[in-house]
N, C-alpha and C positions, 0 to 999 in steps of 0.2 A: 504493500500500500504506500511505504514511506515513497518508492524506487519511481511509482506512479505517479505523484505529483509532483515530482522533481523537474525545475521546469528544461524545457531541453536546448535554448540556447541561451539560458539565462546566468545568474551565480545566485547564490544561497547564504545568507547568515542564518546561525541559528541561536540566538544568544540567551543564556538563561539569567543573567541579569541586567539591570538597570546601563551600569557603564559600556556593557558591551553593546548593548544598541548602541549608545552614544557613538562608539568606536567604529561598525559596521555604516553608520548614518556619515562620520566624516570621510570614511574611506571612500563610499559610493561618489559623494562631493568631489573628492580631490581628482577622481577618478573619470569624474564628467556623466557617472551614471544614474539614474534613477532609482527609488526606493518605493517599495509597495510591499506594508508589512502585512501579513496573514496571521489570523490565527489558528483557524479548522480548515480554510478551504471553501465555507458554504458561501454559496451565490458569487463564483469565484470567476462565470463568463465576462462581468464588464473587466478582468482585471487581464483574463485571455486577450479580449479582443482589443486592448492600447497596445498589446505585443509586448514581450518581453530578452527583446534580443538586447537590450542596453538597461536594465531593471537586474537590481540590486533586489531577491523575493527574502524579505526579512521573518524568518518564520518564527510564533512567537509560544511554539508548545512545550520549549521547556521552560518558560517564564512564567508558574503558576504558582497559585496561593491566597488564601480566604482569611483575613481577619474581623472576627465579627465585635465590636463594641456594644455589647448588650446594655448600656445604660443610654448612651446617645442613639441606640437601634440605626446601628451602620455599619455596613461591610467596607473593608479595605479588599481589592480582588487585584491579584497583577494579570499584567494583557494579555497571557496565553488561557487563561482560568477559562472550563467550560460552567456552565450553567448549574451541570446536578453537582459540583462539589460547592457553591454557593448555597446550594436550595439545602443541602443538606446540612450546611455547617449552621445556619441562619436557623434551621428545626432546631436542634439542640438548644439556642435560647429564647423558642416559642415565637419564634419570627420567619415571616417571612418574604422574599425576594420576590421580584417585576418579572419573572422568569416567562417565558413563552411556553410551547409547545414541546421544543422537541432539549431534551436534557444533554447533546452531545455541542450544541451551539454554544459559540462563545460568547463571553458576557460582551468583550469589547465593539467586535461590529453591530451587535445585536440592539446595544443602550445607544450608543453614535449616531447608529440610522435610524430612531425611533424608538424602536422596542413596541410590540403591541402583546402583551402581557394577557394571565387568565385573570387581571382583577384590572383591566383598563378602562373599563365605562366607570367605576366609580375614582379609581385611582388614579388615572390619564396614562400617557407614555411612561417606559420605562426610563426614556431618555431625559423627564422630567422629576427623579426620584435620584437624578447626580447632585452629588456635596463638592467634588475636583475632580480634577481629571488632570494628571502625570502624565508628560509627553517629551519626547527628545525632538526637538525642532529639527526644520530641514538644514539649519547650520551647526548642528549637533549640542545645542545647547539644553540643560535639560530644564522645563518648566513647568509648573504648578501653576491649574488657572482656575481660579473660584470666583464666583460671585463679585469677591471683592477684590480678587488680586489674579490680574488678567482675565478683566469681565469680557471685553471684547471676545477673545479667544473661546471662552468658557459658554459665552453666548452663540458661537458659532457652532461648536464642537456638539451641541445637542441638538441634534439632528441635522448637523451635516456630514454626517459622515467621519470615516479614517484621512481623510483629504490635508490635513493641518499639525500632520505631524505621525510619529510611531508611538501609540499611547501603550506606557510600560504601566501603568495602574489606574485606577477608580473608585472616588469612593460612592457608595448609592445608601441613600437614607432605606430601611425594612418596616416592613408592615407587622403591626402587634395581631399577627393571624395565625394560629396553631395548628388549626384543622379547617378544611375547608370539603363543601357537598362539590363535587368534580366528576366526571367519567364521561361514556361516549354512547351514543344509540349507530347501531347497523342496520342498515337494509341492502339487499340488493339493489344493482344499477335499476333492475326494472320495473323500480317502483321511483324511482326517480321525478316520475311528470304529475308525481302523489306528493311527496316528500317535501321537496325543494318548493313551492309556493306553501305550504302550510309550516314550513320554518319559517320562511319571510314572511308568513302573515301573522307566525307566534313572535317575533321579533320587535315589530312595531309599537310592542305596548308592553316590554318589558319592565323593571324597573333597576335603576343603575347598579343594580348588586347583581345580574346577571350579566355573564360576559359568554358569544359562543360562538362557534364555526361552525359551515358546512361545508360539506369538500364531496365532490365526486369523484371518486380515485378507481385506477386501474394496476392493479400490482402481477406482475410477472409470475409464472410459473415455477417458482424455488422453494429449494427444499429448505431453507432457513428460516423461509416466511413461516408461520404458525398454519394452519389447515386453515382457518378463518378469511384467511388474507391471500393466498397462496395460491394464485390464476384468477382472483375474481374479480369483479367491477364491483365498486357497490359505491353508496352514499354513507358517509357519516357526519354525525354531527357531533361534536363535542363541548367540552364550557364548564365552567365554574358559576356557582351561586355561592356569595356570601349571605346565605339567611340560614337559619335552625333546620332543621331535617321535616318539618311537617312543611314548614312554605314552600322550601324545595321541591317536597312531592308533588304540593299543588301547583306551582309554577311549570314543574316538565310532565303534567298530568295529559297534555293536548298533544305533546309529541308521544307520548308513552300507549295515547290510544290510536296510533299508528301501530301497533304492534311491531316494533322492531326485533330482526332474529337476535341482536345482543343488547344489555343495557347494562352498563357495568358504574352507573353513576351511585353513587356513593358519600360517607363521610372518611375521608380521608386523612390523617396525618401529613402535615407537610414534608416531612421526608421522603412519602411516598406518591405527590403528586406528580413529580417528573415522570412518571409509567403508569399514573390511574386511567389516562386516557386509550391506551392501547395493549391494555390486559383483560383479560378476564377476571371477574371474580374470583375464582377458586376452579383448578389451581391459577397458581398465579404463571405468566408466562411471560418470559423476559425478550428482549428486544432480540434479534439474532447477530451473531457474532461480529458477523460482518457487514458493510454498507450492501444495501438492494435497493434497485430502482423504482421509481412506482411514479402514473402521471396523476396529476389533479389539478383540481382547478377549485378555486379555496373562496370561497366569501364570509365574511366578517361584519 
């Protein structure tokens, strides 16, 4: 996998701390080349298509780690950090993280480019839950921009993207949220011309403590997929409610009399939210080893 995304006429830093970006960012300079740092890879075609024959691919997966400040309810994350080791570190002090959908995404592109999280209708973007953001500029200098000290930058940096530098950390204010009702309803594709307008018509009148998707997905024939997922088309929908487990029921009672072949919504532990949406109940079935393809088409 590493040997696969190695780009092929590019070069590569891989720096696990703070100075050695600095070091790899001045070299690129002296050098006349360009830098474009990574963290996983995901959404990784606009960075294919500038080309990479003069680009410095700054990769940033061994630069991880989670500090959680349980009294100011703030995570410190550095820029290789995925998602499920925030979500998890933040559960242990009954908190928790802006986190999205899928647990292997990094926190870094994910808050930059917006972030649209399971608790965003009532809490907004992720990208609006940053306290600083730690960056080595493009002349290798290293800076800190908050609110009050380098607002300009700081005001940029949320939601504009990795574009304003290589961000070696972040901190993001956490939610006082322990457990939250979470999981996903299945149908087949062809019930689709059913489904999809009676979500968007349950959507309309929700109330901001619901947050949800629907996605029409098509996943491949592999033996890694789950039997569930594994050659079929189908529709899911997934989502988070912040309300007690009886409003929850009533709130997904109009999707639920769809009769979906799966419902695995739940009260969940935030430890365990990063996989409530694409398991089963019992047993529990874990993500497969390896990356697999699958198409969709997602609305929110």
């Amino acid at each position: 996998m590493e040997r696969r995304r190695r780009p092929a006429t590019g070069r590569r830093g891989d720096p696990a701390r703070r100075a050695e970006v600095a070091e790899v960012v001045r070299a690129a300079a002296a050098a006349g080349l360009r830098v474009a740092p990574q963290s996983t890879g995901h959404n990784a075609a606009p960075l294919a298509e500038q080309g990479l024959r003069d680009v410095v691919l700054v990769r940033l997966s061994e630069l991880t780690g989670v500090t959680i400040d349980e009294e100011a309810r703030t995570a410190r994350v550095l820029g290789g950090t995925l998602w499920c080791d925030v979500v998890a570190a933040a559960a242990e002090h009954g908190l928790a993280a802006m986190h999205g959908s899928s647990p292997d995404v990094a926190v870094a592109g994910y808050a930059l480019g917006g972030g649209l999280s399971w608790y965003a209708r009532r809490h907004g973007l992720a990208t609006n839950s940053l306290v600083a953001v730690e960056l080595v500029a493009a002349d290798g200098s290293l800076v800190r921009a908050t609110a009050e000290d380098e607002p300009e930058l700081f005001w940029a940096l949320r939601g504009g993207g990795g574009n304003f530098g290589v961000v070696t950390a972040l901190e993001l204010r956490l939610l006082p949220i322990a457990d939250v009702c979470a999981g996903m309803l299945l149908w087949d594709r062809e019930r689709a011309p059913e489904v999809v307008p009676a979500w968007t018509a349950w959507t309309r009148d929700l109330p901001e403590s619901v947050t949800s998707s629907m996605r029409v997905m098509s996943f491949p024939p592999m033996p890694e997929l789950p039997p569930f997922l594994s050659g079929r088309r189908l529709v899911v929908v997934d989502g988070a409610l912040l309300e007690d487990d009886g409003r929850a029921a009533e709130l997904l009672a109009p999707l639920r009399a769809l009769a979906p072949e799966m419902d695995t919504f739940g009260r969940f532990r935030q430890r365990d939210c990063r996989r409530c949406t694409w398991t089963r109940p019992a047993p529990l079935l874990r993500s497969p080893a390896t990356p697999c393809s699958a198409t969709s088409t997602t609305t929110r």
